[in-house]
N, C-alpha and C positions, 0 to 999 in steps of 0.2 A: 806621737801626739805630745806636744807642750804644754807642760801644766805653767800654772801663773807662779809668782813667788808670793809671798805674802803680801811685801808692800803694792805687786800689783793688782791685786785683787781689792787690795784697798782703796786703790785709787781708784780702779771700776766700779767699787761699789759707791764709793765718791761723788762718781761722774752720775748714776744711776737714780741716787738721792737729791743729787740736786737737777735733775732733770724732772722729777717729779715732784722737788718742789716748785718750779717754775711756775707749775698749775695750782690752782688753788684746791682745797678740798673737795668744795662743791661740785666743779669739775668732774673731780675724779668717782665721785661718788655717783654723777650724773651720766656719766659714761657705765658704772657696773651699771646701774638701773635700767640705761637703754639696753646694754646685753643681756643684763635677764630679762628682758622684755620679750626680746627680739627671742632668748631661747624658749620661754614658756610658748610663745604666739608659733612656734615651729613645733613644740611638743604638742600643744593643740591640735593643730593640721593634721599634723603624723594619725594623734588618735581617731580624731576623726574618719579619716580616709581607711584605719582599720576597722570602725564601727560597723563597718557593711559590708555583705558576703549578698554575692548573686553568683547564680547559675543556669541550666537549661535542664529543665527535665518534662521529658517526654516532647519536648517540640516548643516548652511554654519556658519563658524568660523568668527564672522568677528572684525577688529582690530582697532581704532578710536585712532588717536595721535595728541595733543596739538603740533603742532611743535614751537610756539612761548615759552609755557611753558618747552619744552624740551631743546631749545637754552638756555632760563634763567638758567633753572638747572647745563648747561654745565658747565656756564660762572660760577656760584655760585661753582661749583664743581672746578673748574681750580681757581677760585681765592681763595678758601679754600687751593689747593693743596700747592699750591706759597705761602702761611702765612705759613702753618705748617713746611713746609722746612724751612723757613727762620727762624722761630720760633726752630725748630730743631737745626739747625746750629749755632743758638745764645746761647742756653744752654748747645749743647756740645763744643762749641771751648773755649779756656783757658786764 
């Protein structure tokens, strides 16, 4: 394995900063927003889908819901929705 020397690691990090300043702030800040969007709106689901437990006893289907864990997930899922859109609308508008 080849390590960098100094002065190239400086130049990479060089190249690095000025590729992220290309973008403006807003940008970049509109792009974290859509990924935390997008991660809370997948945290939601996740919980969701764990709020509930069914089984079969004695012949009968029967279905068992966290309603308090299911409210959370909503809320986690709706507030995930609301970042990604905004986070959307701030990396597409000009």
């Amino acid at each position: 394995m080849k390590y960098l020397s100094c002065c190239e690691r400086q130049f990479a990090l060089g190249l690095f900063i000025d590729y992220l300043t290309q973008y403006s702030m807003s940008k970049l800040v509109a792009t974290v927003v859509l990924v935390l969007g997008l991660a809370i709106g997948f945290y939601g689901f996740n919980k969701y889908t764990k709020s509930s437990k069914s089984g079969a006893f004695l012949g009968i289907e029967i279905s068992i819901q966290d309603k308090e864990a299911t409210t959370n997930a909503y809320l986690l899922m709706g507030i995930g929705a609301v970042l990604a859109v905004l986070g959307l609308y701030g990396v597409v508008k000009k």
